[in-house]
N, C-alpha and C positions, 0 to 999 in steps of 0.2 A: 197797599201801603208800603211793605217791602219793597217794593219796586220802587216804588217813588224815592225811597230815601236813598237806596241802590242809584239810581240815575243822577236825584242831586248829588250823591258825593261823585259820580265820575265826572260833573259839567263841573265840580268845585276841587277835585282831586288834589289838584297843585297847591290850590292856598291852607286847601288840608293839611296836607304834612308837613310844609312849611311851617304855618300855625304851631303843630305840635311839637316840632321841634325847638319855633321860638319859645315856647310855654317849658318845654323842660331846662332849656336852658336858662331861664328867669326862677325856674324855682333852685334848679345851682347853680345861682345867684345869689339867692335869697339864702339858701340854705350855710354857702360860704361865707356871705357878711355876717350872719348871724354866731357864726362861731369865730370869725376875726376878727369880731370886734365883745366875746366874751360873756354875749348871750346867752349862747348854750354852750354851758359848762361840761364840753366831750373830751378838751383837748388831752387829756389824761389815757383816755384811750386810741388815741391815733399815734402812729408808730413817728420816734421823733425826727427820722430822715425825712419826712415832709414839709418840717417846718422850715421857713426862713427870713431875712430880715427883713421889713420893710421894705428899705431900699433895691434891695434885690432883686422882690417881689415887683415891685414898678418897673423896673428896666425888665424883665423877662415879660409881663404881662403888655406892657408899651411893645416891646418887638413884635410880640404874639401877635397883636390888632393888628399891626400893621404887614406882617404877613398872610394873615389868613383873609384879610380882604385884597390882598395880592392876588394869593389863589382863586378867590371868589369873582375878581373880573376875568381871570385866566379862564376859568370852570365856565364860566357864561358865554365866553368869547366863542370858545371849543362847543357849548351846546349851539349857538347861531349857525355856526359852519357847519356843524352836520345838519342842521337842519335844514339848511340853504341845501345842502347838497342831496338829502333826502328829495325835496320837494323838485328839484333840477333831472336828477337824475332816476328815481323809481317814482314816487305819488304823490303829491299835495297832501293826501289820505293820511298818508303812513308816518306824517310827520308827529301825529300826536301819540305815537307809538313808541316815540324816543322821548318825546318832550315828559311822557306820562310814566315811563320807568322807573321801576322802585329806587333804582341806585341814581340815578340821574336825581332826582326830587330829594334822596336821603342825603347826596353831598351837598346839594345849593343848602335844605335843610343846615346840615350840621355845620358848615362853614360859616352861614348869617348866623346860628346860633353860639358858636365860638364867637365870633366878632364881639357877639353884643357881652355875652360872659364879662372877656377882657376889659373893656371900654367899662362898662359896669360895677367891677371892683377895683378897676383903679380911681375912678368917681369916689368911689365911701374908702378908697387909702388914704387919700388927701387926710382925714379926721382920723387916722389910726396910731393910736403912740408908738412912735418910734421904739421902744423898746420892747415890743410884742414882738413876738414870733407867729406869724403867717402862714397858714397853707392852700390861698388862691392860688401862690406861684405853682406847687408841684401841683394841685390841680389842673392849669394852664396848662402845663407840659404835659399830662398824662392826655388832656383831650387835643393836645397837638398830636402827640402820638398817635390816635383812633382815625384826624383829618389827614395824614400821612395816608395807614391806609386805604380809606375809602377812597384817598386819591388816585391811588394804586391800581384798585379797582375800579375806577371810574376810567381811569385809563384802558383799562383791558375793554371793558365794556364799549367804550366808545369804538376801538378797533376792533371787535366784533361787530358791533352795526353795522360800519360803511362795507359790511361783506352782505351781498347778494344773496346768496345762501342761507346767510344765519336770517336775516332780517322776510327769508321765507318760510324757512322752519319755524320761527313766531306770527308770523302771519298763518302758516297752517293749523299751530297750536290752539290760535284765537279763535280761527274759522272753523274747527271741530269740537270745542266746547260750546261756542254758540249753536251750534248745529244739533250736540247731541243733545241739548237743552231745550231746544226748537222739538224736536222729534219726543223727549222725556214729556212732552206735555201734549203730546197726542196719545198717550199711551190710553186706555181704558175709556176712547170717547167715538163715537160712532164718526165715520167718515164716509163720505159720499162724493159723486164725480159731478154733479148737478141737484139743485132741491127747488120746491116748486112752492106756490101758496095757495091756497084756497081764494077762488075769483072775488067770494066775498065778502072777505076781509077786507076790515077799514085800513089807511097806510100814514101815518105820519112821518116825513122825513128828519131827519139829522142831521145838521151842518154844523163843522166848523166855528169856531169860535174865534178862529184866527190866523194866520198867516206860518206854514214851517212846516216842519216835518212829524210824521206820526211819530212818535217815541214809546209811546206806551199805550195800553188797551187795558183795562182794568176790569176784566172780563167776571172776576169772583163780586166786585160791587155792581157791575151789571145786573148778574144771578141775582143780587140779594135782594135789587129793586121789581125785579119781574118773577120774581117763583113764584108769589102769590095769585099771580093775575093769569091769563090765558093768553100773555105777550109771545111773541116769536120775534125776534131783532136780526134783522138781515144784515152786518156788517161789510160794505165792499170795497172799504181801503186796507193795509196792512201796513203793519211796520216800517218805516222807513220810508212810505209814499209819501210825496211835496202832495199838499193841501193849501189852497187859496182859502180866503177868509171867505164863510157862507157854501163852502164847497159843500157837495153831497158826500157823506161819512157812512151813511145808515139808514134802518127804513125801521118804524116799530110795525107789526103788523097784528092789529086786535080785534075783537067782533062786534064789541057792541059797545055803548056809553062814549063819555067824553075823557078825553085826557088831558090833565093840569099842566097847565104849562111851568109850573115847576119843576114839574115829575120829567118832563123834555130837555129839563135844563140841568137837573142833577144829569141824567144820560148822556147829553155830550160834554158836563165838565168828567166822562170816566176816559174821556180821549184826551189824552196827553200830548198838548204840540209845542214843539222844539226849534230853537233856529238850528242845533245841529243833528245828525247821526249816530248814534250810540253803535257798538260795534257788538256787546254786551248781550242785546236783546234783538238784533238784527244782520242773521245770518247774510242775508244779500251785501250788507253792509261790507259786510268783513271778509266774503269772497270778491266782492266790486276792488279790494287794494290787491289780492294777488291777478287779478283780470289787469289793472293797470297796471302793474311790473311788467308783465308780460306783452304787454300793447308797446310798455316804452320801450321794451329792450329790440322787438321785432321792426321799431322803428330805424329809418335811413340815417339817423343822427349816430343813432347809439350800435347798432345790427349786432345785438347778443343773443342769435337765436337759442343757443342752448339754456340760458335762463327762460327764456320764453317756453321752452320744451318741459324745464323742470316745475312751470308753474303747472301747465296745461296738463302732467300727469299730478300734481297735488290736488289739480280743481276735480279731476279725473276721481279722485278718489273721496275727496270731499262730498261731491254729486252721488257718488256713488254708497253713499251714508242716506243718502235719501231715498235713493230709488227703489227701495221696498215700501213705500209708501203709497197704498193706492190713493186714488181719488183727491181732490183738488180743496172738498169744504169740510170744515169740523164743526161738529153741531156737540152741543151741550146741552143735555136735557137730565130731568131725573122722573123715577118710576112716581113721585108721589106729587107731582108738578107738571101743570099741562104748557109750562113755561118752555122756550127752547131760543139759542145764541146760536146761530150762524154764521159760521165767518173762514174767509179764506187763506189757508194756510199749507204752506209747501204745497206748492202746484208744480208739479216732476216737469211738466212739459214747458211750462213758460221759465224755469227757473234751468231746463238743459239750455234754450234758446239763448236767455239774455246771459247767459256765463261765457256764452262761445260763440255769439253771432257776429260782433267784431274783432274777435282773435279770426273768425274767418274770413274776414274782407280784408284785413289788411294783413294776413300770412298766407292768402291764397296760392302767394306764387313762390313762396318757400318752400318746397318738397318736406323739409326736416319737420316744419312745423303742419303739413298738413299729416303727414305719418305720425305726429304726435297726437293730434286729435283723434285719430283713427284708436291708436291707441289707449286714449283715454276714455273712450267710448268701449273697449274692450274692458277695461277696468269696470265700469258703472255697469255695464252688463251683466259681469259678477253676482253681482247681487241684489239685483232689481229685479222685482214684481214682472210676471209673466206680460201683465200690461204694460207695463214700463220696458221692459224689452222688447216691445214692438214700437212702442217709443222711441227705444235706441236707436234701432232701426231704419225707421220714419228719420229720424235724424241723417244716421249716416249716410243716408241718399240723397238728402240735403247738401252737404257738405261733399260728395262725389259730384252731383250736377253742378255744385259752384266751378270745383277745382278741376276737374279734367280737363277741361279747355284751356287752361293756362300750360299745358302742357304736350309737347312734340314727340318728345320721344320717347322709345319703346321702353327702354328700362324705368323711366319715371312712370309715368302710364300703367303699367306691369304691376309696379308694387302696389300702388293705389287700388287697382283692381283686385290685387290678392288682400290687403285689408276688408276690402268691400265685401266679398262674398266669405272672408271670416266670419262677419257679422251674419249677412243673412245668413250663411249656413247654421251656423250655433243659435238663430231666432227660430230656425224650423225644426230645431232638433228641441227646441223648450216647448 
């Protein structure tokens, strides 16, 4: 159920904080009519350098709208552009990476919320006796002052983005808390490389309810529908996999009697599908935007191979956060429950492949970026499971049989070589 709420507010994020910002600004709103016009009898305690005339009040508040909805198409103009620029030059992906920033979302916020302040009490001035003393105006000003500078700061922020660098250190930030949250939830559950069924068990499948992407698996309302019974539920999609309508999801697998087709139906509403990708809950996700920096920059448009090098040791090290992970499925069972959840998660070997198998067809003939892989597979060896560093292994000879061949000469060839037999050497000494 956390989950759920968690995912809607990131597919709702935007209108969220917008929201809340216009809600505080409406209540001061509310809160300043209410005392300029003698409702609430405070003015006694408010210091009297805030008050001032009506008329005054109107002309400062009338400038105010009309500049801070200056700024507001300015602010918006400057989010397009980087975001054109985002989606042109690093990933379509990573666009919602700016678009969804706390400072990004808190100026558009505070700027629509100034607007409507101003435009609002100068609406209920029009009815205020002229001879009253006011303090929407210095209120105005003080919250012009606050859109000052988050301007400031929206500025800076923005000139950090359009940096390669920075917009990778947040990508690695994102892709190692998804990851160690991925791994936090294998902690204390049995894990296996292969699991098998009893021939004689009955099998109901699971499908789909509709068209998108997995988003979420609600694996604790799973449990609580089968503890009781002698179910086992084979899961064989994960996170983030595209699902067609009526796709196969799942298997229930039980011994005897019939099963309600209710009971089928609460079990595939615990599969959550999405038209998009959450980054949140779906590490491949979130390593898939630093794999595309790197695809774009090694490309003949842009050829920044040293960006490409710097992802290829972040992924290097990301990967390498998993590879003390044996075996490929996580099973959930309890001692007082002949119940058991099956399902596939962090698979070391399909998740080295698809992180690196098009950074090596289309950097093959780069020398800088094949020694970068090389190296990155030095990194992950670090600290991977004796299994998984035959893995590496297995890999890196993958990746020597692509690349030698693109290559003449001796000193290219040479290093390649000496990468190689680092690995096997240091696989034979584990």
């Amino acid at each position: 159920m956390i989950q759920k709420i968690i995912m809607l507010y990131k597919n709702k994020k935007i209108w969220v904080i917008l929201s809340g910002y216009f809600v505080v600004a409406l209540f001061l709103s509310i809160l300043i009519i209410l005392i300029d016009h003698r409702i609430l009898p405070v003015q006694s305690y408010i210091p009297a350098i805030l008050f001032t005339t009506v008329d005054l009040a109107r002309q400062i508040l009338g400038m105010l709208s009309g500049v801070l909805l200056t700024i507001t198409t300015f602010t918006f103009s400057t989010i397009l552009v980087v975001l054109t620029m985002y989606s042109s030059q690093f990933s379509p992906r990573v666009v919602e990476n700016f678009l969804t920033n706390k400072i990004t979302m808190k100026v558009l916020g505070i700027y629509v919320g100034g607007f409507f302040y101003c435009i609002t009490n100068l609406l209920f001035l029009r009815n205020t006796d002229l001879d009253y003393q006011v303090i929407c105006a210095a209120v105005g000003v003080i919250y012009s002052i606050l859109c000052m500078i988050y301007f400031v700061v929206f500025v800076y922020t923005v000139s950090s983005s359009i940096q390669a660098n920075k917009l990778i250190e947040r990508l690695y930030d994102e892709s190692k808390q998804t990851i160690e949250n991925t791994i936090s939830l294998q902690k204390d559950k049995e894990r296996s490389r292969q699991y098998s069924f009893d021939q004689n068990d009955l099998k109901i499948e699971l499908f789909s309810k509709k068209t998108g992407y997995l988003d979420l698996i609600d694996l604790d309302l799973i449990w609580n529908l089968i503890k009781e019974f002698e179910y086992k539920i084979f899961i064989h999609t994960g996170i983030g996999d595209f699902l067609s309508e009526n796709q196969k999801i799942g298997v229930l697998y039980y011994r005897q009697g019939e099963i309600d087709e209710d009971f089928i139906s609460q079990l595939s509403d615990c599969f959550t599908v999405g038209d998009e990708r959450y980054a949140f809950n779906d590490y491949k996700f979130s390593l898939q935007k630093i794999i595309e920096i790197s695809l774009r920059a090694i490309s003949p448009g842009i050829n920044d191979p040293y960006t490409a090098i710097r992802c290829i040791r972040m992924l290097g090290v990301l990967l390498g956060k998993m590879a003390g992970i044996d075996g490929c499925y996580t099973v959930i069972k309890s001692d007082e429950s002949k119940a058991a959840i099956i399902y596939e998660s962090v698979d070391f070997r399909k998740d080295l492949y698809y992180t690196f198998y098009q950074i090596i067809h289309y950097g093959k003939a780069d020398i800088s970026v094949v020694l970068a892989l090389f190296e990155a597979l030095e990194i992950i060896k670090r600290t991977a499971s004796i299994y998984n560093q035959r893995v590496v292994k297995e890999f890196a000879e993958y990746i020597y049989s692509v690349c030698i061949s693109e290559y003449e000469h001796k000193m290219d060839t040479d290093l390649i070589k000496e990468k190689m037999d680092s690995i096997r050497e240091a696989t034979r000494l584990s």
